[in-house]
C-alpha positions in Angstrom: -13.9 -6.1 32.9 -10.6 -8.1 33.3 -11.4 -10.5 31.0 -12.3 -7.7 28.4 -9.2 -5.9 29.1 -7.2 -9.4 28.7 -9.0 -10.4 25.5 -8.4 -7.0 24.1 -4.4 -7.1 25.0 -4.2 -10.8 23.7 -5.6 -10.4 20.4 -3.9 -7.1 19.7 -0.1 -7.3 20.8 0.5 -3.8 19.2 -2.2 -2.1 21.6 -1.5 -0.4 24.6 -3.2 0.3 27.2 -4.5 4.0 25.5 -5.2 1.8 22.8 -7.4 -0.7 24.4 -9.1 1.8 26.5 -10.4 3.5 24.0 -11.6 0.7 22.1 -14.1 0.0 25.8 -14.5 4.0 25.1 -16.1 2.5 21.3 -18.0 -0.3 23.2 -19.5 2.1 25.7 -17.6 1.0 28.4 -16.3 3.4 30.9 -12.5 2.2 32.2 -10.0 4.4 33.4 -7.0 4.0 30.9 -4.5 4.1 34.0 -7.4 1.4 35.5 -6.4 -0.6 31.9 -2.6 -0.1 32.7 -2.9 -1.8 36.3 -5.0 -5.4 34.8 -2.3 -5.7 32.4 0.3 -5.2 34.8 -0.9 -7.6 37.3 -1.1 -10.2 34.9 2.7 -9.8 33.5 1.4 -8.7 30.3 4.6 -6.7 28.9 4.0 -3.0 27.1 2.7 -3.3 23.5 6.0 -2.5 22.0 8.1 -5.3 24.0 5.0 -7.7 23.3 5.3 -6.6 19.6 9.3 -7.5 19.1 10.1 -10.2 17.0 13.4 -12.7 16.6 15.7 -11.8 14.1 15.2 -14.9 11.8 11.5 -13.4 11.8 12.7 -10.2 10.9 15.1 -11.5 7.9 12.1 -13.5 6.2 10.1 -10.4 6.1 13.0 -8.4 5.1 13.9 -11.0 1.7 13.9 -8.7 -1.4 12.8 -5.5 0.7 15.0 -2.5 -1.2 15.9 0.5 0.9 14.3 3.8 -0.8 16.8 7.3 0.4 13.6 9.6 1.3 14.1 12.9 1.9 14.8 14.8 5.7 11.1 14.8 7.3 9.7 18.0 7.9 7.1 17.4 10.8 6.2 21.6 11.2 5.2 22.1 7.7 3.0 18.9 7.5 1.9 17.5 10.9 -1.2 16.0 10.4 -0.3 14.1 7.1 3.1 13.5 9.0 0.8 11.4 12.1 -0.9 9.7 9.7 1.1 8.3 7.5 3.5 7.4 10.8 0.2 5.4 11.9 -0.5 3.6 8.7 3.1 2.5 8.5 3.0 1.8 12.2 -0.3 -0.3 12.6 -0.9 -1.9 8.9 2.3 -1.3 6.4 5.2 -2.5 8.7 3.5 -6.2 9.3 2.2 -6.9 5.4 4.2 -7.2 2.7 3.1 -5.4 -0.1 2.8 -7.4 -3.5 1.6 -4.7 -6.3 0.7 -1.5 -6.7 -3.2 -2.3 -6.5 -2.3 -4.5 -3.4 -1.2 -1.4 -1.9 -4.2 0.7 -2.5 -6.5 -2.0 -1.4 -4.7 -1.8 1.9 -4.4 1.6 2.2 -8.1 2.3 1.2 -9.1 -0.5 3.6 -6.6 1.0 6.3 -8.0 4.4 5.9 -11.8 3.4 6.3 -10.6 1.6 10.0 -8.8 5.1 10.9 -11.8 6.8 10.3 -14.9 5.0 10.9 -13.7 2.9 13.9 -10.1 3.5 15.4 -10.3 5.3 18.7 -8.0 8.9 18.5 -7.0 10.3 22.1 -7.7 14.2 20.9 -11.6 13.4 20.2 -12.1 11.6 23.5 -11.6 7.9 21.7 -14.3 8.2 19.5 -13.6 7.8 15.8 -13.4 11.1 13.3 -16.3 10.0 11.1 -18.0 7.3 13.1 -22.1 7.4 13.3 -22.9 8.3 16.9 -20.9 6.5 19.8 -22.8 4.5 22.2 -22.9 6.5 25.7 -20.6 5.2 28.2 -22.6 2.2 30.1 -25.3 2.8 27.2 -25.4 -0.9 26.8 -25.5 -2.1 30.2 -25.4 -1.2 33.9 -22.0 -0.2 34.5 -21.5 -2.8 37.7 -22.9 -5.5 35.2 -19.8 -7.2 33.4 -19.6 -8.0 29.8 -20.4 -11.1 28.5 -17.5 -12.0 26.7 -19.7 -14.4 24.2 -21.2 -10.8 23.4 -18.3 -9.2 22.4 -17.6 -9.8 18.3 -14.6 -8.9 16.5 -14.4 -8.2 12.8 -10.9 -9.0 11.3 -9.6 -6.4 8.4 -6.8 -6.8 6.2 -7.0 -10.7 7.0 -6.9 -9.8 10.7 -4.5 -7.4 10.9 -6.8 -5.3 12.2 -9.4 -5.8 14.4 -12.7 -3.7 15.0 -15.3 -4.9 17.9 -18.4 -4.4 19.2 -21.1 -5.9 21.5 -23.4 -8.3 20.1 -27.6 -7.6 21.1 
C-alpha cells in the first residue's frame, strides 16, 4: 500500500492525503485517510499545498497578458453549492491552464465537469463519485492483506494530464 500511497502523492502534487484516500476508496481499497497521512509523513513528502507552490519566475510566465476582472463581493449563503464548485474547478483545472478561447474554455470545463462527476472522490458521499456506475466494494478486487500490483494500477490523463483518473487493470 505504500507504494500506492507514494505513486498517488507523486503524480498528483495538488492531492492530499483526503484526496488520495479516496481515490483507494475508487479502487476498492480500504486505507484509513489518517493511515495515508502517516506514509506520506514518513517519507518527507510535504502537504499538497507546500508541494504545489511555485517560484515566482514560474508564476510571472503564467501571469504574461493575464488581465485582472473586479468581480463582485461573493455571497457564499445564497449560493453554496455552485459557490464549492466553481472554487474546485478554479482550484484543480482553471488556475494551472491557460485559457486560449472561448471554446477552449468550454472544452475544459465540459471535460472538467465529466471528472467531478463520474470519477473525483467527494468526502460527503463516502469518496465515491456523484454519478459514477457502482463502486467496487472495499477489497472487492483482492484480499485486503494482498498488496497491489503497481503494474495493475492504470492512470488515464485528462486535460493533457492535468487530471488524472485510475483504476486497476484485470
Amino acid at each position: 500500500m505504500r507504494e500506492l500511497v507514494l505513486r498517488l502523492a507523486g503524480e498528483n502534487p495538488g492531492w492530499g492525503y483526503r484526496r488520495i484516500q479516496g481515490e483507494l476508496v475508487g479502487l476498492g481499497v480500504s486505507l484509513a485517510g489518517s493511515t495515508v497521512w502517516e506514509i506520506l509523513r514518513r517519507e518527507g513528502i510535504e502537504p499538497a499545498p507546500r508541494r504545489l507552490e511555485s517560484s515566482w519566475a514560474e508564476f510571472l510566465r503564467r501571469s504574461q497578458a493575464i488581465r485582472v476582472i473586479k468581480a463582485p463581493v461573493r455571497a457564499p449563503q445564497a449560493r453554496a453549492h455552485a459557490e464549492r464548485w466553481i472554487g474546485s474547478l478554479r482550484r484543480e483545472c482553471l488556475d494551472r491552464l491557460l485559457i486560449v478561447s472561448g471554446r477552449h474554455l468550454e472544452r475544459v470545463v465540459r471535460v472538467y465537469a465529466q471528472h467531478y462527476n463520474a470519477h473525483r472522490p467527494h468526502r460527503a458521499l463516502a469518496q465515491r463519485p456523484p454519478i459514477a456506475t457502482q463502486p467496487p466494494a472495499i477489497g472487492e478486487h483482492l484480499p485486503s492483506d494482498e498488496p497491489i500490483s503497481l503494474h495493475r494500477l492504470k492512470r488515464r490523463d485528462r486535460l493533457g494530464g492535468l487530471l488524472h483518473e485510475y483504476e486497476l487493470a484485470a
